[in-house]
C-alpha positions in Angstrom: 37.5 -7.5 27.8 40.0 -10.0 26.1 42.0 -8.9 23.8 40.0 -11.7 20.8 37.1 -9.4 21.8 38.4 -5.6 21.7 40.1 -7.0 17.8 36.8 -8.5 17.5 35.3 -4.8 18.4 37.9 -3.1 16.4 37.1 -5.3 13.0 33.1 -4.6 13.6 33.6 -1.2 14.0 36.0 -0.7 10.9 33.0 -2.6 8.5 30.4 -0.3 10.5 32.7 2.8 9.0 33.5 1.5 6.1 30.0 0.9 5.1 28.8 4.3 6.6 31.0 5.5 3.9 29.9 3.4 1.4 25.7 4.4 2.1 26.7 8.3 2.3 28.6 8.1 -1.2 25.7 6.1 -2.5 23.1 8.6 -1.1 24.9 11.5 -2.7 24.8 9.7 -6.2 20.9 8.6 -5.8 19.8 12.3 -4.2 22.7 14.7 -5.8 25.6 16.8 -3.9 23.4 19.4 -2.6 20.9 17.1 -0.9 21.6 16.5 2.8 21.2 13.4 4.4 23.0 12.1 7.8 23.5 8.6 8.2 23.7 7.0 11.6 27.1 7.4 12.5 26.6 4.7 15.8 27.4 1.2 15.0 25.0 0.5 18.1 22.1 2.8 17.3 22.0 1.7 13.6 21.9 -1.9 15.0 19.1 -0.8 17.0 17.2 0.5 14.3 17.6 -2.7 12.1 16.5 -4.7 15.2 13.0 -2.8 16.0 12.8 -2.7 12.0 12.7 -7.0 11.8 10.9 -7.5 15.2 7.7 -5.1 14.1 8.1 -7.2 10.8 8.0 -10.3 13.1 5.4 -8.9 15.2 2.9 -8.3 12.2 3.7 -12.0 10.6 0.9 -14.7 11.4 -2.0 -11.6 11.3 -3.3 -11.2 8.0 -5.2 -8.4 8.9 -2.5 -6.3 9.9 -0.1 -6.6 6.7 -0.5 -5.6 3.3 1.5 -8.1 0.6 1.9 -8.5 -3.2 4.2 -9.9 -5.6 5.2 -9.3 -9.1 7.3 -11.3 -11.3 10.4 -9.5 -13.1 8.2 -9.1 -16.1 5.6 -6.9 -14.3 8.3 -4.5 -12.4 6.6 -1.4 -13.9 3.7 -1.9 -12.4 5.3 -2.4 -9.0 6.8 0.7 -9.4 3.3 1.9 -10.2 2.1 0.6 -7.1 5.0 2.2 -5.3 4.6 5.7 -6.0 0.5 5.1 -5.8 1.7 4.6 -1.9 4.1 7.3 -1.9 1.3 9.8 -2.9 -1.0 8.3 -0.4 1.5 8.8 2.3 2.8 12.2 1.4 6.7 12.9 2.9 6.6 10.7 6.3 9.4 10.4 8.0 11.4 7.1 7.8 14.3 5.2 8.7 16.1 3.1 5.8 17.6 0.4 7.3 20.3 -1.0 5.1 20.5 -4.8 6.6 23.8 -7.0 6.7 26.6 -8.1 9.2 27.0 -4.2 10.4 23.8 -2.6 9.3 23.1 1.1 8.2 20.4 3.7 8.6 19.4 6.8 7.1 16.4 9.2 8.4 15.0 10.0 5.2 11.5 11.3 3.9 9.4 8.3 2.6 8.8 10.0 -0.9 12.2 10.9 -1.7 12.9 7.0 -1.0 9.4 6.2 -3.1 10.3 8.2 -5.8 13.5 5.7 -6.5 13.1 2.5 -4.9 15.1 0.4 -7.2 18.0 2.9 -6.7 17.3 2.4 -2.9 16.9 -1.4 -2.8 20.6 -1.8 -4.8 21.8 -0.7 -1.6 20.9 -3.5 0.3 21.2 -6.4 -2.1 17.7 -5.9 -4.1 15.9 -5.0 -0.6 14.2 -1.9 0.4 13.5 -1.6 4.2 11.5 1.5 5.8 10.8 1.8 9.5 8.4 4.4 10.0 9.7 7.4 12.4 6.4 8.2 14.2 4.5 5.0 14.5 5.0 1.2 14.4 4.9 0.5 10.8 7.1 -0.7 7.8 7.8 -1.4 4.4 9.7 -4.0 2.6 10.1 -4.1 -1.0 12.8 -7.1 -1.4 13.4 -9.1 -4.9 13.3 -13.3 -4.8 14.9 -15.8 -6.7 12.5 -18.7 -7.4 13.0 -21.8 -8.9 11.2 -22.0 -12.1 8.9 -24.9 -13.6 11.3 -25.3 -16.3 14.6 -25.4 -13.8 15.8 -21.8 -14.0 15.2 -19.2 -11.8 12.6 -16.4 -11.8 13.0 -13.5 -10.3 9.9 -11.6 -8.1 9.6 -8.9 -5.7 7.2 -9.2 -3.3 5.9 -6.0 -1.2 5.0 -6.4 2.5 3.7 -3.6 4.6 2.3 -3.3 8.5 1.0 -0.7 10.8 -0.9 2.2 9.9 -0.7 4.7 7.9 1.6 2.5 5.8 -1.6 -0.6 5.6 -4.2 1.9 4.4 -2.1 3.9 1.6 -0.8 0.3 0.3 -3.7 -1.0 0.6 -5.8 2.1 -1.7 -2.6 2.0 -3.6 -2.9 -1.8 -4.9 -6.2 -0.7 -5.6 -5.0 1.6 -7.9 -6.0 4.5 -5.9 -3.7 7.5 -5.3 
């Protein structure tokens, strides 16, 4: 290895930490002192995670029938919320991996409700998005907000809800519904 790499390791691994920090201080404020959580502490594995996380969002893309989607505009956010915990209820306390995406992502094994209960809290982690990877099965969540140019020439704001793989498809699905 040359030494441009091994610095090259050293600076990756330093933002890995630093942001390791950063999700652990952020988890104690969003789930109090007493709650424990364990971030990935492996640059590698965390990378890992995040990589299944975007290729079984891949994977589902192109096949209607296997994602559930809807979008609200900034206006309607409480009834996303709505929606949210509807599929928290339908899922009951399944175990997930939040992914926290950027150059050195993160990853917490959490329990989908506890994430539910709070997803705004959980998206200002990761720049207005909210990514789940299911623990058991080969499903996800993502709850991300948009920036769209408006008629007028501003920008609206939406967030948009996409969901794949079972049980995640049938509790969003009952959930939009208004079910659960």
């Amino acid at each position: 290895m040359s030494e441009h790499d091994a610095n090259a390791n050293r600076l990756r691994e330093a933002r890995f930490r630093a942001g390791l920090e950063a999700l652990a201080d952020w988890l104690r404020a969003l789930l109090g002192p007493h709650v424990g959580v364990a971030p990935v502490n492996n640059a590698k594995h965390a990378a890992a995670l995040h990589a299944e996380y975007r290729a079984s969002e891949r994977a589902s893309e192109g096949q209607d029938w296997a994602l559930a989607r809807a979008t609200w505009p900034l206006a309607d956010l409480d009834e996303a919320i709505d929606a949210l915990h509807r599929v928290s209820s339908n899922l009951g306390p399944r175990g997930v991996w939040l992914i926290v995406p950027g150059r050195e992502p993160q990853a917490c094994p959490l329990a989908a409700d506890v994430v539910l209960d709070n997803p705004l809290g959980f998206a200002l982690l990761a720049d207005q998005e909210l990514a789940l990877l299911d623990r058991d099965v080969p499903a996800g969540f993502s709850f991300k907000r948009y920036a769209r140019e408006s008629e007028e020439g501003g920008t609206d704001y939406e967030w948009e809800l996409v969901v794949w793989g079972e049980p995640w498809l049938s509790a969003t699905t009952r959930a939009l519904r208004g079910i659960g």
